[in-house]
Structures are given as C-alpha cells and as structure tokens.
C-alpha positions as CSV (number, residue, x, y, z in Angstrom):
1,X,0.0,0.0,0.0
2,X,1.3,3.5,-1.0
3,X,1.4,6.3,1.3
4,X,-1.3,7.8,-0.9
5,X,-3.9,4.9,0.0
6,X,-3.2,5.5,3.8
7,X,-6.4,7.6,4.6
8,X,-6.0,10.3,7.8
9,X,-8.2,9.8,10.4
10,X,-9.6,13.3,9.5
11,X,-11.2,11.9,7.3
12,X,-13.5,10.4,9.3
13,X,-14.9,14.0,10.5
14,X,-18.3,14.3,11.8
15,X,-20.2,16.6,9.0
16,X,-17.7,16.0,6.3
17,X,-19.9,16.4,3.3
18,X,-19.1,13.2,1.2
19,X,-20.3,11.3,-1.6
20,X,-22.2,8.3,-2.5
21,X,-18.8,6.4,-2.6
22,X,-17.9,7.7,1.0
23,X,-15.4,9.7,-0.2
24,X,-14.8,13.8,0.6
25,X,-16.7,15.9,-1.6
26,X,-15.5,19.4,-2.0
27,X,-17.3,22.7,-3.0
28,X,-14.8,24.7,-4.2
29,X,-10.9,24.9,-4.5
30,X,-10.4,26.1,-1.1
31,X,-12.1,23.6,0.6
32,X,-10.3,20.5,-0.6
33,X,-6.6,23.3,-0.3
34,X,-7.9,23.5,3.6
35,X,-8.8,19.5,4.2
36,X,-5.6,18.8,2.7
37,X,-3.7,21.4,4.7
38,X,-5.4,20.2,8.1
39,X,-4.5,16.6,7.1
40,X,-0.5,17.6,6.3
41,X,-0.5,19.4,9.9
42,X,-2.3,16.9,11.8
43,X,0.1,14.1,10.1
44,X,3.1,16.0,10.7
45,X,2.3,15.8,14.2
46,X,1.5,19.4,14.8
47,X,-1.8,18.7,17.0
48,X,-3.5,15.7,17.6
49,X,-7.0,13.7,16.5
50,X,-8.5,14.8,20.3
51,X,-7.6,18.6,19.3
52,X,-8.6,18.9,16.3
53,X,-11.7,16.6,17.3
54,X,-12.3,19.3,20.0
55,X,-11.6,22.7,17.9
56,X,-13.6,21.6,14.8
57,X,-17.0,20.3,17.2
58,X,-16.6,23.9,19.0
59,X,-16.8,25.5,15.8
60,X,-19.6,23.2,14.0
61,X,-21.7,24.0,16.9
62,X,-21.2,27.7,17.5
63,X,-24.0,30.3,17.3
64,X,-25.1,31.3,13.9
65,X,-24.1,28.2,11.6
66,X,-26.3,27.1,9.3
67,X,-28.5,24.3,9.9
68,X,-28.3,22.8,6.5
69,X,-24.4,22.8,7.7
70,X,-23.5,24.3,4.0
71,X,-20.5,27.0,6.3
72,X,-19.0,23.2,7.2
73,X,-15.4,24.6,5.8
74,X,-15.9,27.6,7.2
75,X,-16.1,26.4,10.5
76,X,-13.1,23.9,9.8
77,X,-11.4,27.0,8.6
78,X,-12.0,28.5,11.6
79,X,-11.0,25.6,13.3
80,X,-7.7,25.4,12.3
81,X,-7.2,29.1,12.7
82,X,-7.7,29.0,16.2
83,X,-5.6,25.7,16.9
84,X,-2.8,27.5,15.3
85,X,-3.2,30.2,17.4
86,X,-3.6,28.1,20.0
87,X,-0.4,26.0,19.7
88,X,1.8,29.5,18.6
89,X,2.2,28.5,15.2
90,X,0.4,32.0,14.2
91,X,-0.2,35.0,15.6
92,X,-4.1,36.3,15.8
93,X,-3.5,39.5,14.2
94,X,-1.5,38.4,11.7
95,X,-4.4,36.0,11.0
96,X,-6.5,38.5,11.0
97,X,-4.6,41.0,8.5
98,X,-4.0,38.1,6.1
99,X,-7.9,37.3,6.3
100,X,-8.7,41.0,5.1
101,X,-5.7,41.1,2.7
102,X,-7.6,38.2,0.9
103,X,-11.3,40.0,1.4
104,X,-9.4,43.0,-0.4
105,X,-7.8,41.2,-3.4
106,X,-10.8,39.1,-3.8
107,X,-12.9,42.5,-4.6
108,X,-10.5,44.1,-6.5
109,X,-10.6,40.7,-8.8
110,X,-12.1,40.8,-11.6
111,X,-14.2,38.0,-12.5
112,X,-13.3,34.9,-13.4
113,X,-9.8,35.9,-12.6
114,X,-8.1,33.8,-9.9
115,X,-7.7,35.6,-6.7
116,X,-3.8,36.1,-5.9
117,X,-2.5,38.3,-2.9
118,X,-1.0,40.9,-5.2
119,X,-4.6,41.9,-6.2
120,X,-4.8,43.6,-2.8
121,X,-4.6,47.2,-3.2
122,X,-3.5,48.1,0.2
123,X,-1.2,45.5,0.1
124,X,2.2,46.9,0.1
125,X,5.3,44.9,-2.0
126,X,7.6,44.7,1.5
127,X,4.9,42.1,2.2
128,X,4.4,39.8,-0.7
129,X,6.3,37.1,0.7
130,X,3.7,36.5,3.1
C-alpha cells in the first residue's frame, strides 16, 4: 500500500460532506486546499485527532451556523485558525490581517480571474512574501 492509499483519520470528521462512494466531496478549491492542509499538519504531528476533534465540534456548533451545515469549511477553517493560534504557530492579528488582505484582493478581482495576494490594493510589496 502506498502512502497515498493511507487515509488520515480526518477523514472520518463528523459533517464532512461526502459522496455516495464515502469519499470527501468538495465545494470549491479552497475547501479540498484546507482539508488537505489540516490533514498535512495533523500528520506532521502538529496537533492531535483529540484537538482537532475538540476545535472543529466547537466550531460546527457555535451560534449562527447554518442548519443545513452548508459553512462546514468555514467552520473547519475557523477551526484550524484558532488551533494554530492556540499552539503559537500564528499569531491572531497576523491571521486576522492576512484574512482582510484576501477579502481586499478578492474584490478588486475581476471575474473569473483567480484571486492572488497581489490583487490587494492596500497591500504593500515589503509584504508579498507572506
């Protein structure tokens, strides 16, 4: 068995919309980019199934989620946001100022365009590394 066909226990996530097959089904781009990023941390050994478990059910269930569970990545995004600013990997206002930066170039993009950092108008070139 490859290392591909090893499936992460995230997987397994309560809510995680899937398919007939059983298998992850994704919305849009981002969703699958932040699956796939929560599954490279938690394998790298970053946090572990219990805190992710435990960040993720605190989010699902917070005030103001849709019923029909269709903001399901955006409460995993938020998840992960605040177990990396849990752990000290990130900082909350640099979170934060990254969040807006992509708010900002996503309404300067025209569409069908994709959405790239530099499309911020506020953002500044000292920071385009980040």
């Amino acid at each position: 068995m490859s290392r591909c066909d090893v499936a992460s226990a995230l997987v397994s996530s309560p809510g995680l919309p899937r398919s007939r097959e059983g298998d992850p089904v994704f919305a849009e781009p981002w969703q699958a980019q932040a699956f796939a990023l929560t599954v490279h941390l938690h394998e790298r050994g970053l946090f572990t199934w219990t805190e992710w478990a435990q960040h993720l059910a605190h989010e699902v269930h917070r005030d103001g989620r849709a019923a029909d569970a269709s903001d399901y990545f955006d409460a995993w995004v938020a998840a992960l946001t605040h177990l990396l600013i849990d752990k000290g990997v990130a900082e909350e206002g640099m979170v934060l100022a990254l969040q807006q930066s992509w708010q900002r170039a996503a309404e300067a993009t025209p569409h069908g365009e994709p959405i790239v950092l530099e499309n911020d108008p506020q953002r500044c070139s000292t920071h385009q590394g980040v």
